[in-house]
PASEBA-1860 file (N, C-alpha, C; in nm, 3 decimals):
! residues 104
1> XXXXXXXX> 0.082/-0.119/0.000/0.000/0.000/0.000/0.087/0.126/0.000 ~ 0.217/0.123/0.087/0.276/0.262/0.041/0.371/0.274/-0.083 ~ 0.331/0.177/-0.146/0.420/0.174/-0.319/0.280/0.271/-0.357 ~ 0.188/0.239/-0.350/0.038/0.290/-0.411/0.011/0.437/-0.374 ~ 0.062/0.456/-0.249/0.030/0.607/-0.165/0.097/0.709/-0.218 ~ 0.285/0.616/-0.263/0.405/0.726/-0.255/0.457/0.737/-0.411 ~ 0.376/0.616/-0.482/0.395/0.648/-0.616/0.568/0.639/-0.659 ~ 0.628/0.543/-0.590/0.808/0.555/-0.596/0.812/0.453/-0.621
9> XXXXXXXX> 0.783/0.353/-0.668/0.858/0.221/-0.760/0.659/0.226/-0.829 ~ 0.676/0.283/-0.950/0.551/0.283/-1.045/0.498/0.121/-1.100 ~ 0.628/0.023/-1.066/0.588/-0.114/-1.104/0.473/-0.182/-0.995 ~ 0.530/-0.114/-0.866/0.458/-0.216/-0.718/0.328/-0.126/-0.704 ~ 0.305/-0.005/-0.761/0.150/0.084/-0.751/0.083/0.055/-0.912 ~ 0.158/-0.030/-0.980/0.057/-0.071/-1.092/-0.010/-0.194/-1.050 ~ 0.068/-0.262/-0.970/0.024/-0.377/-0.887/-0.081/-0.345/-0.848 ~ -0.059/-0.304/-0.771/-0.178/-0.250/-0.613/-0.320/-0.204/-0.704
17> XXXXXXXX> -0.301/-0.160/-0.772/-0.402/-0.068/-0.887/-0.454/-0.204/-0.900 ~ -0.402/-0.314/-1.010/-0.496/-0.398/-1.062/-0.559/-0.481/-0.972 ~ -0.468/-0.498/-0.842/-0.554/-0.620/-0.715/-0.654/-0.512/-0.682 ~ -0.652/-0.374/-0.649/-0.753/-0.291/-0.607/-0.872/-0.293/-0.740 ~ -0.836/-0.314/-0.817/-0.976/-0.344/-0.929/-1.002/-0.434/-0.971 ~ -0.974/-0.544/-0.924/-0.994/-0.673/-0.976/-1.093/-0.740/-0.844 ~ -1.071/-0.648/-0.734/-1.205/-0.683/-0.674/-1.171/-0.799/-0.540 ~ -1.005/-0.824/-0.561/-0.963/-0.984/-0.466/-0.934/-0.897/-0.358
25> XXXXXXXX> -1.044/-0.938/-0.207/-0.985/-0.916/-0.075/-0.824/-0.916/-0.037 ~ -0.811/-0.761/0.037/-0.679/-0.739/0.035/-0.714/-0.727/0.181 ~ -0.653/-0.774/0.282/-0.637/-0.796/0.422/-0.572/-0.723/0.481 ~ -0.569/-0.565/0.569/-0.437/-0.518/0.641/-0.452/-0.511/0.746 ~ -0.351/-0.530/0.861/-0.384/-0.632/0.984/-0.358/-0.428/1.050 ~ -0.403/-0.469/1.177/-0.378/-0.257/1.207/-0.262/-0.243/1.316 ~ -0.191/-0.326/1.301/-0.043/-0.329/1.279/0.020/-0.250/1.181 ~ 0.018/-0.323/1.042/0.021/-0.252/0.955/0.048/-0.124/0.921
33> XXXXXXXX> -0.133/-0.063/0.928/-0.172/0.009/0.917/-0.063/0.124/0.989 ~ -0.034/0.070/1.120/-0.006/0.167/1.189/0.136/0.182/1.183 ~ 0.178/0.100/1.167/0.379/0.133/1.102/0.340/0.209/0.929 ~ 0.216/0.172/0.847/0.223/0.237/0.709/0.196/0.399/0.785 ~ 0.142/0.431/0.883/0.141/0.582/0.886/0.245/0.619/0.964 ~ 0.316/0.554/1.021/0.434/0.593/1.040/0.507/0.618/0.936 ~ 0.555/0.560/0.847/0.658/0.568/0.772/0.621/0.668/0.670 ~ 0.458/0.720/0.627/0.440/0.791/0.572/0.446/0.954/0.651
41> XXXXXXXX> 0.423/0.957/0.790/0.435/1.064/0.840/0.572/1.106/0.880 ~ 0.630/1.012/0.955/0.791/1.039/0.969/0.885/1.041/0.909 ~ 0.828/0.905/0.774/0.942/0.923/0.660/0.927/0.996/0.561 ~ 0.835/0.976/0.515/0.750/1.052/0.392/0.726/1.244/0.431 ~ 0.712/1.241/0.528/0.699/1.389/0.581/0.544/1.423/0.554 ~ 0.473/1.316/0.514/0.299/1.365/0.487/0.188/1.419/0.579 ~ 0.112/1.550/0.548/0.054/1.576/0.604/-0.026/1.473/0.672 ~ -0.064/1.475/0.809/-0.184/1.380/0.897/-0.306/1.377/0.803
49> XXXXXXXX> -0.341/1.496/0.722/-0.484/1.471/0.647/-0.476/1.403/0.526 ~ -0.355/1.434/0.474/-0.341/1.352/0.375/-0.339/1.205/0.336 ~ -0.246/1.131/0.451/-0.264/1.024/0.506/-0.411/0.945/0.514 ~ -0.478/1.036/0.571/-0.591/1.015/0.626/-0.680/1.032/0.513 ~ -0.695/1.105/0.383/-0.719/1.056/0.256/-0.701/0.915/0.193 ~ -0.593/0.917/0.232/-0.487/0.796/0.168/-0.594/0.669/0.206 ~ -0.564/0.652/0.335/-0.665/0.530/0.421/-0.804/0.548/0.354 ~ -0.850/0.665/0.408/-1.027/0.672/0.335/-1.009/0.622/0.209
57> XXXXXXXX> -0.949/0.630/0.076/-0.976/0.586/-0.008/-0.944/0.458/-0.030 ~ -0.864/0.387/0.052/-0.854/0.225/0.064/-0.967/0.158/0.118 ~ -1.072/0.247/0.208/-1.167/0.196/0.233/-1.254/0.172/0.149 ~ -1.258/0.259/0.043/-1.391/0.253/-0.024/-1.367/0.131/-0.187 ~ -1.225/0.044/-0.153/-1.206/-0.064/-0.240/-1.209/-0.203/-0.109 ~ -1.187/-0.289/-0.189/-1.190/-0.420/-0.131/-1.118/-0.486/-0.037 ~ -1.048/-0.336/0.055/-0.974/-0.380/0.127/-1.019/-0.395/0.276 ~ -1.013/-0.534/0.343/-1.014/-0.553/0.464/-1.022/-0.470/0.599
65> XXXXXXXX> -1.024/-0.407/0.630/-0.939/-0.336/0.728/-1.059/-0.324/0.832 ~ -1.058/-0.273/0.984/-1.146/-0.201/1.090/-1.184/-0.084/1.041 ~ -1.267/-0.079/0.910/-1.317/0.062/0.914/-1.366/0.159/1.026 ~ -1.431/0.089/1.069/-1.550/0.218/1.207/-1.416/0.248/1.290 ~ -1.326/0.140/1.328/-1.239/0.199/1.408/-1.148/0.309/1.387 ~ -1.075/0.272/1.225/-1.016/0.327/1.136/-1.063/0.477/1.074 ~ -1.161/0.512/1.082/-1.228/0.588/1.046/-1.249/0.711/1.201 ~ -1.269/0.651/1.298/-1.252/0.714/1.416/-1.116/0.780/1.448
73> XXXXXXXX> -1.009/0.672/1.456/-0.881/0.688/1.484/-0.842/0.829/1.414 ~ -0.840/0.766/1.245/-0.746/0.881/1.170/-0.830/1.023/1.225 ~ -0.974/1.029/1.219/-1.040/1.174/1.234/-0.977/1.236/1.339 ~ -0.914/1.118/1.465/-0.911/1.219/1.612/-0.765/1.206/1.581 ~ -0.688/1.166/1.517/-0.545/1.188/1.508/-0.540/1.279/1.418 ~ -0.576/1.374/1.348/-0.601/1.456/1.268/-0.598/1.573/1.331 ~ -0.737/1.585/1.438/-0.767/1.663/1.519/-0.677/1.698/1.614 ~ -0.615/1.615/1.656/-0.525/1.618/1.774/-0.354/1.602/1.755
81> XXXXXXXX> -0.283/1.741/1.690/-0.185/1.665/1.654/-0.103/1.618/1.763 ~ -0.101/1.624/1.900/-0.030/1.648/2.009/-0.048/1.462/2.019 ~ -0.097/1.387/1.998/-0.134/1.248/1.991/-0.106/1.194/1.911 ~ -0.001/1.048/1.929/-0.002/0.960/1.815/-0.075/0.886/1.773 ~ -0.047/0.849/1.658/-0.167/0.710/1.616/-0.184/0.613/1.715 ~ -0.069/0.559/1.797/-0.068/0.462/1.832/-0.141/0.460/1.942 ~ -0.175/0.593/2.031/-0.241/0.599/2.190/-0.374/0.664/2.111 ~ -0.399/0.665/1.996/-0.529/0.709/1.952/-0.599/0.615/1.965
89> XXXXXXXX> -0.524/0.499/1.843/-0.597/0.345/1.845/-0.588/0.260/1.985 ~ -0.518/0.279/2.084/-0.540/0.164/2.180/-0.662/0.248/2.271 ~ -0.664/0.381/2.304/-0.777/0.443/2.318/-0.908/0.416/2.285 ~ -0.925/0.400/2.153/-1.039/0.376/2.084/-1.058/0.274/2.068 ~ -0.972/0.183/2.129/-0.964/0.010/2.065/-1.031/-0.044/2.268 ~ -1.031/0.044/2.346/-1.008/0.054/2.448/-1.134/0.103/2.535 ~ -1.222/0.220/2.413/-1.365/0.279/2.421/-1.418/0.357/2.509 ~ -1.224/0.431/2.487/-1.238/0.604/2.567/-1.226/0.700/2.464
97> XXXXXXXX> -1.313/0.698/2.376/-1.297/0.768/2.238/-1.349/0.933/2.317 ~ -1.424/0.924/2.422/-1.447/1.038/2.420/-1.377/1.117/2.590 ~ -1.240/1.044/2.563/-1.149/1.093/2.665/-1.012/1.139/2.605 ~ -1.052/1.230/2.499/-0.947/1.291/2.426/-0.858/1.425/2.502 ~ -0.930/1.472/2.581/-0.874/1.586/2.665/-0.787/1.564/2.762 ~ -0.826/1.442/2.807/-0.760/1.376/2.931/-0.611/1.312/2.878 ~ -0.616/1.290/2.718/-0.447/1.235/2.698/-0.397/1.334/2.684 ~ -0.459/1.432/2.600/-0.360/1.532/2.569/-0.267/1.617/2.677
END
């Protein structure tokens, strides 16, 4: 998925393109997920919203993932830059979504 995001080896995001339209369940464990926004935020230097594009539009193909959670997470890691992904999702994984004041 970050060959697909970062567009830097055009062979491994032509890939990703045809499994993303060909419709075959693509599985990403939120592990994953959560080292791919690392490496896009720390390595990549990408805006948090952008990112957070990035994901939304993997949702809306055949890919696997915790949407409702996923969808929660990125919005309040967005919101909150003072918070990482990682105490966003065990937060929310955790179902103190609305104890955002209290980490910060």
């Amino acid at each position: 998925m970050l060959r697909w995001f970062l567009d830097d080896i055009p062979e491994q995001r032509i890939r990703v393109e045809e499994l993303l339209s060909s419709g075959t369940p693509l599985t990403i464990d939120d592990v994953v997920v959560i080292e791919a926004i690392y490496a896009l935020e720390s390595g990549a230097k990408l805006p948090r919203s952008t990112i957070r594009t990035y994901f939304k539009v993997c949702m809306t193909h055949s890919v696997d993932l915790n949407r409702a959670l996923w969808t929660k997470v990125l919005d309040v890691w967005v919101a909150h830059p003072k918070l990482s992904v990682v105490d966003i999702y065990l937060a929310t994984k955790a179902g103190l979504a609305g104890e955002w004041r209290a980490l910060e």
